[in-house]
PyMOL commands that place a pseudoatom at each C-alpha (Angstrom):
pseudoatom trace, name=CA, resn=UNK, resi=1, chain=A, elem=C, hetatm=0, pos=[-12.028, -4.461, -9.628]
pseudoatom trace, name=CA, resn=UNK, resi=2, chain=A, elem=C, hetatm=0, pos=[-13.584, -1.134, -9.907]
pseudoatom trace, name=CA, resn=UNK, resi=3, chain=A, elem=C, hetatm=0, pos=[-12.748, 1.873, -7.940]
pseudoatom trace, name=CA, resn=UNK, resi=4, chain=A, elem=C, hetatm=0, pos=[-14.964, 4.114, -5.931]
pseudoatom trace, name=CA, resn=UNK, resi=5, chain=A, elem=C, hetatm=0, pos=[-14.808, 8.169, -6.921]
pseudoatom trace, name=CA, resn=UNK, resi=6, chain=A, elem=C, hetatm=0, pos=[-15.607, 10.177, -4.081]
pseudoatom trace, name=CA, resn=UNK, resi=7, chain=A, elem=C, hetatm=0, pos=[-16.069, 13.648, -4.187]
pseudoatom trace, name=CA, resn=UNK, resi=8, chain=A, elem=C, hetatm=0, pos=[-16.362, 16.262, -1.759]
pseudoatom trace, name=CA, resn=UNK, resi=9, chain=A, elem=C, hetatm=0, pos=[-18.116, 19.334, -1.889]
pseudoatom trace, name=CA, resn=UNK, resi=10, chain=A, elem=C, hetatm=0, pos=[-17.954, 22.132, -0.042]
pseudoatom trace, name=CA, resn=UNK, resi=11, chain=A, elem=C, hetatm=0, pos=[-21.183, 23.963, -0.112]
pseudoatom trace, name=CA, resn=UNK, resi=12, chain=A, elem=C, hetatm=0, pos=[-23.173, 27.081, 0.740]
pseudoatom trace, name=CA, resn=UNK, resi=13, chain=A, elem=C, hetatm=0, pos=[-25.023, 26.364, 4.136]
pseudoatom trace, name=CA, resn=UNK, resi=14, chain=A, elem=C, hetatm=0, pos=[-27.634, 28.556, 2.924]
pseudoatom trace, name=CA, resn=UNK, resi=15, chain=A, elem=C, hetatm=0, pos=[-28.265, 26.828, -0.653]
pseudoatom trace, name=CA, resn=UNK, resi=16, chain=A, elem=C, hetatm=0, pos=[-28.736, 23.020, 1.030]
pseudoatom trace, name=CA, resn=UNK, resi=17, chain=A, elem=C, hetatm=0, pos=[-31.853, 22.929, -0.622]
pseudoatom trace, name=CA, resn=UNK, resi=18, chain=A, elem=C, hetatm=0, pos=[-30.669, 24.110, -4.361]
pseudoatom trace, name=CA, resn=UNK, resi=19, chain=A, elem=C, hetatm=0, pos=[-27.598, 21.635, -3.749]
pseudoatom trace, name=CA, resn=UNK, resi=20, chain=A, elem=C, hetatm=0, pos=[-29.958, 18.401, -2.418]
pseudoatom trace, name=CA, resn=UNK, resi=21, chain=A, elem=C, hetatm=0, pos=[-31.882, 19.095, -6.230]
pseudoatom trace, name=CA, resn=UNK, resi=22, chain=A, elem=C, hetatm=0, pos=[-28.496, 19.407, -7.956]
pseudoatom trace, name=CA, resn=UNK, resi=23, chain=A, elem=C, hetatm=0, pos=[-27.603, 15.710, -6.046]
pseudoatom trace, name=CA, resn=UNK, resi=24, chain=A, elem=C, hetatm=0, pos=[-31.296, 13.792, -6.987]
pseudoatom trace, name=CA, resn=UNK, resi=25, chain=A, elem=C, hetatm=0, pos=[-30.970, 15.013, -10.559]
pseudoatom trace, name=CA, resn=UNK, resi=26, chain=A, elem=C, hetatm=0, pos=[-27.540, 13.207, -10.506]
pseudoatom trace, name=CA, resn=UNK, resi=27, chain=A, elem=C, hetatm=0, pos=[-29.467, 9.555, -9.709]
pseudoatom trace, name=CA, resn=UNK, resi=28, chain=A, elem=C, hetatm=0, pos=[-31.015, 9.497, -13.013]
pseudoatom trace, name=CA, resn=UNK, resi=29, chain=A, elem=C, hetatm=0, pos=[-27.703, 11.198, -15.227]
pseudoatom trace, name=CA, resn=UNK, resi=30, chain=A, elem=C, hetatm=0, pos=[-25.020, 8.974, -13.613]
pseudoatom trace, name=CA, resn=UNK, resi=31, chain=A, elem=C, hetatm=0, pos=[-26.013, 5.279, -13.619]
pseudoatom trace, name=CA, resn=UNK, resi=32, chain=A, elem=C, hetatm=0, pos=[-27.474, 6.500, -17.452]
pseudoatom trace, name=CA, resn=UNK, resi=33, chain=A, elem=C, hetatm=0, pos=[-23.719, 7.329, -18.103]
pseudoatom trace, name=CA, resn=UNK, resi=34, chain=A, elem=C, hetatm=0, pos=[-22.001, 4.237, -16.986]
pseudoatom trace, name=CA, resn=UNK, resi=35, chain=A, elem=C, hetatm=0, pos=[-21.695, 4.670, -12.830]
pseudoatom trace, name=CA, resn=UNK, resi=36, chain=A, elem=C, hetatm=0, pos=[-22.709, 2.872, -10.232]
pseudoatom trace, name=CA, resn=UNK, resi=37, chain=A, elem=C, hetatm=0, pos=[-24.085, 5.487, -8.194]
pseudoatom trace, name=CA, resn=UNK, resi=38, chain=A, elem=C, hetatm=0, pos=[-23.470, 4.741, -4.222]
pseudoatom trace, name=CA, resn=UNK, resi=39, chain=A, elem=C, hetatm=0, pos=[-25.376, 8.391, -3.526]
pseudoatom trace, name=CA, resn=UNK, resi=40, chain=A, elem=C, hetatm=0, pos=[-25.209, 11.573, -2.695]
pseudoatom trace, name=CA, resn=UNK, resi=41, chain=A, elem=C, hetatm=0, pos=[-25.398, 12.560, 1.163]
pseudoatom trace, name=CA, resn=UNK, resi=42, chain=A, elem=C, hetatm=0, pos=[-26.143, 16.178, 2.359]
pseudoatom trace, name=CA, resn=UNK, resi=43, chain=A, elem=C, hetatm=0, pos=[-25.388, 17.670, 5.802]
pseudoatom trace, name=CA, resn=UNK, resi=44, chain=A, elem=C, hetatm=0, pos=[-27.140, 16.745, 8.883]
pseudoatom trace, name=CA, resn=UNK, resi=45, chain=A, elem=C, hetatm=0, pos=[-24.749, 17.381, 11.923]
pseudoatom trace, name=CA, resn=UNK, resi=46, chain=A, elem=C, hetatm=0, pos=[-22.169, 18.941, 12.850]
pseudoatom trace, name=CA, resn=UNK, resi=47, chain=A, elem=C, hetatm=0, pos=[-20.773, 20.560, 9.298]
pseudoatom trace, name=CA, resn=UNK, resi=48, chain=A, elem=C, hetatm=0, pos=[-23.241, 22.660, 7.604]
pseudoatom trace, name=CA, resn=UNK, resi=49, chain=A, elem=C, hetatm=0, pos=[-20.753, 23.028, 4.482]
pseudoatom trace, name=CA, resn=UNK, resi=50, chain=A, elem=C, hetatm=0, pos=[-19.466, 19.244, 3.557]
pseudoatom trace, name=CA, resn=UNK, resi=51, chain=A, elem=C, hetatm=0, pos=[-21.476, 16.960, 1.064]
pseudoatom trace, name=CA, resn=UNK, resi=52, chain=A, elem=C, hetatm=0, pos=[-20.270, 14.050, -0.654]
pseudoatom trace, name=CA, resn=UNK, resi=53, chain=A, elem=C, hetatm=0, pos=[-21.472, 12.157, -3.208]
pseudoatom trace, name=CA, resn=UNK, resi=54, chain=A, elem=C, hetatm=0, pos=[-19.918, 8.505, -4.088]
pseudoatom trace, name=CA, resn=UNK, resi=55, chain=A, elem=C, hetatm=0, pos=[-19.985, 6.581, -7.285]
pseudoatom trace, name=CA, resn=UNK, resi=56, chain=A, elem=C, hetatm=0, pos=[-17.903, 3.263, -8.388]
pseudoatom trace, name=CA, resn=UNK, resi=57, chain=A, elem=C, hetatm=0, pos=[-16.724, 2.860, -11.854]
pseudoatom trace, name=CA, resn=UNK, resi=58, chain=A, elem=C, hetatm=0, pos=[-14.226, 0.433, -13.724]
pseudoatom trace, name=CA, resn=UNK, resi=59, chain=A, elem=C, hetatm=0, pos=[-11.101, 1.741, -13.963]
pseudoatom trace, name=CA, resn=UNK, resi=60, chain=A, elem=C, hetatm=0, pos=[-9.929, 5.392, -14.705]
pseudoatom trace, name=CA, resn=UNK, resi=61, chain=A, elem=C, hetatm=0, pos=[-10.057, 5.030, -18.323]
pseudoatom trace, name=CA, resn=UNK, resi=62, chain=A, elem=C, hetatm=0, pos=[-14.050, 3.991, -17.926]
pseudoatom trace, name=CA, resn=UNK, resi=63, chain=A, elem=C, hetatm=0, pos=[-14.151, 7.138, -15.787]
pseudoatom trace, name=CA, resn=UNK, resi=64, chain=A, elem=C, hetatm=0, pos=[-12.987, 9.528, -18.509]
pseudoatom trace, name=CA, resn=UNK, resi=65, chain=A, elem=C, hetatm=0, pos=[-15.300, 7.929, -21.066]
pseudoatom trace, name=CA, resn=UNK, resi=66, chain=A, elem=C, hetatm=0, pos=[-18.209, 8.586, -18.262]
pseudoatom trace, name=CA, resn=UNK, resi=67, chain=A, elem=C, hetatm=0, pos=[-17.233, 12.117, -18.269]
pseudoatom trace, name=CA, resn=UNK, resi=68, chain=A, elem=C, hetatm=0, pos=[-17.301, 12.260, -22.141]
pseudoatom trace, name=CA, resn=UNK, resi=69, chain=A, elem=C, hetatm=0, pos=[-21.047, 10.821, -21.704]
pseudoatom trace, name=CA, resn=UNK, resi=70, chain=A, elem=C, hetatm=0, pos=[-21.941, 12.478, -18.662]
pseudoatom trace, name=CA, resn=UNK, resi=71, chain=A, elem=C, hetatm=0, pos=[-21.109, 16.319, -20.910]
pseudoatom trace, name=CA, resn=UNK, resi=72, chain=A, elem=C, hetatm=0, pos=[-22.987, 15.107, -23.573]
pseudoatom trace, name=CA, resn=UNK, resi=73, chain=A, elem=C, hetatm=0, pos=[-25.985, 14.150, -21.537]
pseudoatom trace, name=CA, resn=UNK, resi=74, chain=A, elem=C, hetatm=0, pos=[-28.972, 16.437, -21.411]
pseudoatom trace, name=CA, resn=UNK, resi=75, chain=A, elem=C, hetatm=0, pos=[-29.970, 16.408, -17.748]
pseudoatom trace, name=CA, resn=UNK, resi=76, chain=A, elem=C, hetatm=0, pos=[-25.940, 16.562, -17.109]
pseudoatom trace, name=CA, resn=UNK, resi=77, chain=A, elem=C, hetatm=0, pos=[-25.268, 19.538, -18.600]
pseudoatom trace, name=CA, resn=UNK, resi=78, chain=A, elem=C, hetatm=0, pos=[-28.343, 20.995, -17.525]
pseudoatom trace, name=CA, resn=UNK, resi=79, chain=A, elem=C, hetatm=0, pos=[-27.715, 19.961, -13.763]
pseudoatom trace, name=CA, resn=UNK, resi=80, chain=A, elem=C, hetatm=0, pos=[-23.963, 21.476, -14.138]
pseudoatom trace, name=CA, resn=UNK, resi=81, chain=A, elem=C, hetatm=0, pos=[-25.404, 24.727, -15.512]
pseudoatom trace, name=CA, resn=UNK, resi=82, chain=A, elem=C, hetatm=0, pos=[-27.647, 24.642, -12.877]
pseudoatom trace, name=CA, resn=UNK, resi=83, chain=A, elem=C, hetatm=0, pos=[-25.177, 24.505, -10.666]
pseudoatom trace, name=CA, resn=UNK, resi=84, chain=A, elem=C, hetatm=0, pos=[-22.961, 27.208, -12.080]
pseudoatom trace, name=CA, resn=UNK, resi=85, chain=A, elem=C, hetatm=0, pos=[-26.517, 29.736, -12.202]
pseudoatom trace, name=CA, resn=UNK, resi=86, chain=A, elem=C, hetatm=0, pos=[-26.779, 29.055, -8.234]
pseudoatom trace, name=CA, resn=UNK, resi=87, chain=A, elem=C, hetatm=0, pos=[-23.416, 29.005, -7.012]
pseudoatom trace, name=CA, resn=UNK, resi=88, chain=A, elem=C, hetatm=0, pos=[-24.446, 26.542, -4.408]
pseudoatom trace, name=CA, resn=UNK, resi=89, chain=A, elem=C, hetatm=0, pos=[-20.735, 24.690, -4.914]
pseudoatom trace, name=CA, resn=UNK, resi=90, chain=A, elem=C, hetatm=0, pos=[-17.938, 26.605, -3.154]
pseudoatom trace, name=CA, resn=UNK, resi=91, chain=A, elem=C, hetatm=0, pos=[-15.678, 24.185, -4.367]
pseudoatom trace, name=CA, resn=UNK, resi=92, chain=A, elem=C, hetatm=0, pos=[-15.594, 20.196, -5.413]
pseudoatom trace, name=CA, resn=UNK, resi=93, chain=A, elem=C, hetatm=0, pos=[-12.503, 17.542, -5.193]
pseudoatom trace, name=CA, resn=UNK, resi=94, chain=A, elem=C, hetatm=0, pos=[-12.454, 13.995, -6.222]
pseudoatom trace, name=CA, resn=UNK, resi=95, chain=A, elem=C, hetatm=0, pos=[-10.719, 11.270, -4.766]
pseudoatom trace, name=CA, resn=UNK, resi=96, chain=A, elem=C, hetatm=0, pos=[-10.538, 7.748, -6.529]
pseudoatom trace, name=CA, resn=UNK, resi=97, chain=A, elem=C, hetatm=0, pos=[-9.987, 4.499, -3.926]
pseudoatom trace, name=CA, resn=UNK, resi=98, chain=A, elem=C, hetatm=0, pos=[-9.343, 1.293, -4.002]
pseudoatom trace, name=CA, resn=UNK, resi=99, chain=A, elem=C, hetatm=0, pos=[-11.666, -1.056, -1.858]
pseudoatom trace, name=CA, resn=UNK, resi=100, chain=A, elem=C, hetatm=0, pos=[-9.408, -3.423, 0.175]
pseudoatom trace, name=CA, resn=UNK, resi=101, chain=A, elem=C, hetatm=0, pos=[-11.472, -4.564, 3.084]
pseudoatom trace, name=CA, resn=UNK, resi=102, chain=A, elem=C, hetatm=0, pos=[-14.109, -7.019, 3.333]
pseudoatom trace, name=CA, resn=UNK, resi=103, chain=A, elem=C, hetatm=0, pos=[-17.918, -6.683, 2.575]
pseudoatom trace, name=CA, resn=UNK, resi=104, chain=A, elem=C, hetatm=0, pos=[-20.080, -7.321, 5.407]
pseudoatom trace, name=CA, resn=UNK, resi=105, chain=A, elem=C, hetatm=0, pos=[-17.489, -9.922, 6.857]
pseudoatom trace, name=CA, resn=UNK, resi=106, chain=A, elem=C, hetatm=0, pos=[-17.352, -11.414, 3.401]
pseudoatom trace, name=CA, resn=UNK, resi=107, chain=A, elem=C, hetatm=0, pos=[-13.616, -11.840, 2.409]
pseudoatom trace, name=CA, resn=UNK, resi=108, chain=A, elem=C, hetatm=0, pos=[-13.162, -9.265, -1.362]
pseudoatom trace, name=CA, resn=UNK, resi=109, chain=A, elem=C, hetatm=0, pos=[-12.485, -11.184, -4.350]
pseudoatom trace, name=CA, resn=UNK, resi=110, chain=A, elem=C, hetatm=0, pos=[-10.283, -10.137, -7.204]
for i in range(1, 110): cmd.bond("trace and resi %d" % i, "trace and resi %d" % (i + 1))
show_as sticks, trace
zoom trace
């Protein structure tokens, strides 16, 4: 069963448009690297700071050979030094789930 990384980004209200970039350069880098890219979702309402972007992958240990891919990719390291030029990312935490409930009414099967 794979699990879902989700991270959260807290981000400059004023750089939306640097940070939206940063997030489509992502759908071509990611699935390359071995993700299943969910997506990346900006703010609309209420919180002018939170993004999130959402990706399943295999287990932990496919996540950490991702990572090794995703630094040795060309648009990845170009999109994080991108992001480290613009500042645009206050500050980023990941959180790695479990899916438990049904899909769609559709009972999960492991």
């Amino acid at each position: 069963m794979a699990i879902t990384c989700i991270i959260k980004y807290e981000i400059d209200p004023y750089q939306r448009g640097p940070f939206e970039e940063y997030a489509r350069n992502w759908n071509e880098a990611i699935p390359r690297c071995g993700a299943d890219l969910i997506g990346y979702f900006a703010p609309h309402e209420g919180s002018a700071t939170l993004a999130y972007g959402i990706y399943n992958i295999e287990s932990l240990a496919a996540y950490e050979a991702y990572r090794a891919r995703l630094r040795d990719d060309p648009l990845g390291r170009a999109n994080y030094a991108f992001s480290m030029e613009r500042k645009f990312i206050r500050r980023e935490d990941r959180t790695f789930l479990t899916h438990v409930s049904g899909l769609n009414g559709k009972e999960l099967i492991r």
